[in-house]
C-alpha positions in Angstrom: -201.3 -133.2 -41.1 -201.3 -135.1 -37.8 -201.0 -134.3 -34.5 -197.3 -134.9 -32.3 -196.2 -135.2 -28.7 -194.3 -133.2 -27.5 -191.8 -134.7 -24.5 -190.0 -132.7 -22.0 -186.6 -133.5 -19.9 -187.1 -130.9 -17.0 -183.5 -129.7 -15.6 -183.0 -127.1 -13.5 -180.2 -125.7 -15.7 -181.6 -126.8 -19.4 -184.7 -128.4 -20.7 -184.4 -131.1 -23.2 -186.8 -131.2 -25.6 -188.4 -134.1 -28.4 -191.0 -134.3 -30.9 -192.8 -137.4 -31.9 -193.6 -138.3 -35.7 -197.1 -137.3 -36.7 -198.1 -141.2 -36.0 -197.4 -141.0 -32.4 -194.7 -143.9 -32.7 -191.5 -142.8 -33.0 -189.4 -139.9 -30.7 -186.5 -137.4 -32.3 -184.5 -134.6 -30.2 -185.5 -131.3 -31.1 -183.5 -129.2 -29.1 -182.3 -128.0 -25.9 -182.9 -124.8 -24.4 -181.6 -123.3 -20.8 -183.8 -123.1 -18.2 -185.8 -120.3 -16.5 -185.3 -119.0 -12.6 -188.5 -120.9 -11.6 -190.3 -124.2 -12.9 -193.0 -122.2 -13.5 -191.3 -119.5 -15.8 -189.6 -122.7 -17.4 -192.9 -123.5 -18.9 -193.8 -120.2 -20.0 -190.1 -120.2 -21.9 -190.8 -123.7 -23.7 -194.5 -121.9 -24.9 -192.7 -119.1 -26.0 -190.1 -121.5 -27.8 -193.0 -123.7 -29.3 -195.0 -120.4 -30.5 -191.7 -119.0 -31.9 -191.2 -122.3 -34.0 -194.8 -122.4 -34.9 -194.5 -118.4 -36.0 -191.4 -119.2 -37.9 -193.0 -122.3 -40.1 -191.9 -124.9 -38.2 -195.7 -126.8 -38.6 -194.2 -129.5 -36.4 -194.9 -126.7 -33.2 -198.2 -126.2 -34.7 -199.3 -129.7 -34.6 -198.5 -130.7 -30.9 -201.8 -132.5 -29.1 -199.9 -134.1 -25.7 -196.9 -132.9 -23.8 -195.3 -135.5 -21.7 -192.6 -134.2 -19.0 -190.1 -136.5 -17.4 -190.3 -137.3 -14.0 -187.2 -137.3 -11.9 -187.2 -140.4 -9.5 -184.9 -142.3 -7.3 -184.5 -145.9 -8.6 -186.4 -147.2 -5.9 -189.7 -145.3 -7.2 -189.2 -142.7 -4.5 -189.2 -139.2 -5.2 -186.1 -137.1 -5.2 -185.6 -133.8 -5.4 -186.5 -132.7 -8.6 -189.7 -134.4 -8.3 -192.3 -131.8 -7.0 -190.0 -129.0 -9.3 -190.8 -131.1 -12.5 -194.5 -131.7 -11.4 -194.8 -128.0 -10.9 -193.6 -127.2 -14.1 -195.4 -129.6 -15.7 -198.8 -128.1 -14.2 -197.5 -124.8 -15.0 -196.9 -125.9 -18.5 -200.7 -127.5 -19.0 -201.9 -124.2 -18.1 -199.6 -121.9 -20.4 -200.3 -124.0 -23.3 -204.0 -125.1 -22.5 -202.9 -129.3 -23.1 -202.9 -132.3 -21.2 -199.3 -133.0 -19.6 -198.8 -136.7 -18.7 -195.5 -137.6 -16.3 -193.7 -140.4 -17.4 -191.3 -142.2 -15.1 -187.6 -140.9 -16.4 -185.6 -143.1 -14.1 -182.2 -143.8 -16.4 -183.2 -141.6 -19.5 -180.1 -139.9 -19.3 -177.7 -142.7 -18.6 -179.7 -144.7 -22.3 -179.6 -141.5 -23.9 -175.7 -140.9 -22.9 -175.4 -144.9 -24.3 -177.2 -144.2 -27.4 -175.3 -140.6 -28.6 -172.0 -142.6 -27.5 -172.3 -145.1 -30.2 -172.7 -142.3 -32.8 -170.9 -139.2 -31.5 -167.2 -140.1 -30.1 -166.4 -136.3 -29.4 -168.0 -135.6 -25.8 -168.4 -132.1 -25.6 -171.0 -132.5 -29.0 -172.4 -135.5 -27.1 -173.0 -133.0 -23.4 -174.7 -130.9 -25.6 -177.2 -132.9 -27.0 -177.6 -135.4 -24.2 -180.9 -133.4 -22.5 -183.0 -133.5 -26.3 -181.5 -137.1 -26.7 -183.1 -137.7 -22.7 -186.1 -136.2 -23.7 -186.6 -138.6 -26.8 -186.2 -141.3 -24.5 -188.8 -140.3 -22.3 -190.9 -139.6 -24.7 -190.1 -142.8 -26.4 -191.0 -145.2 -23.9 -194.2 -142.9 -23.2 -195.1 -143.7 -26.6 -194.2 -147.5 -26.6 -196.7 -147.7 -23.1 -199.6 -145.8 -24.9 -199.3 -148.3 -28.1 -199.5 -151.2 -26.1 -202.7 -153.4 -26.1 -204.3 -154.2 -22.2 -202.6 -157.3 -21.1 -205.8 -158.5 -19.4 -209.4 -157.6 -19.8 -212.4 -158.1 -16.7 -214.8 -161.1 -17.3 -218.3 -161.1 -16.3 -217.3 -162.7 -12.9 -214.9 -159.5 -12.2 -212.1 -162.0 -13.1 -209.2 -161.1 -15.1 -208.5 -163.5 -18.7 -205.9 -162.6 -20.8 -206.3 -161.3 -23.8 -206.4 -163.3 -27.1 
């Protein structure tokens, strides 16, 4: 069995949620689930869903290495204001599950993932409510494509940078 990331699409009203094939290469939706009063209780509600899925057979809970949590952003890189609530529940969720949790730049993952369920699902109301796993996929998707792409450059004796052949 391999291991999966897990990727996260922190809202302050749900929480979408995505799994990554045991490779590491590819992102699905899992599933959405509504969020908690704080970030912090957030997180401890997404370990209690993963240890729920894990306890009910679903081995894809029980083989999660990584968690990786969108980061809401303005499209100029600046933050907004569900930055420092998404970096505290991603700290709260490293400590509740005892991983690493990377934050990966979300900016547009819910306008692609509205774009990609509209080209399959017509009926809106089925699309609203699986738009925040379909987000999560997407952050978790290009998380995985940055990870699995080779240094551009490497340092040369002289401290110089060559590209890479």
């Amino acid at each position: 069995m391999g291991v999966r990331v897990l990727g996260v699409d922190f809202g302050l009203r749900r929480i979408g949620l995505a799994l990554s094939d045991e490779s590491g290469l590819l992102a699905s939706a899992w599933q959405t689930v509504p969020a908690a009063d704080s970030p912090k209780a957030s997180a401890q509600a997404i370990a209690q869903v993963l240890a729920r899925a894990r306890d009910g057979g679903d081995e894809r809970a029980g083989s999660i290495a990584a968690i990786v949590v969108g980061l809401p952003r303005r499209l100029n890189g600046a933050d907004n204001d569900l930055s420092q609530p998404a970096r505290d529940f991603a700290a709260a969720l490293a400590t509740a599950m005892g991983l690493k949790v990377s934050l990966q730049d979300e900016r547009l993952s819910s306008h692609e993932a509205e774009s990609q369920l509209a080209v399959r699902q017509k009926d809106w109301r089925k699309r609203k409510a699986q738009l925040d796993a379909a987000a999560a996929a997407v952050i978790l998707q290009d998380y995985l494509d940055g990870a699995a792409r080779p240094a551009i450059t490497t340092d040369t004796d002289d401290g110089s940078e060559a590209p890479n052949t």
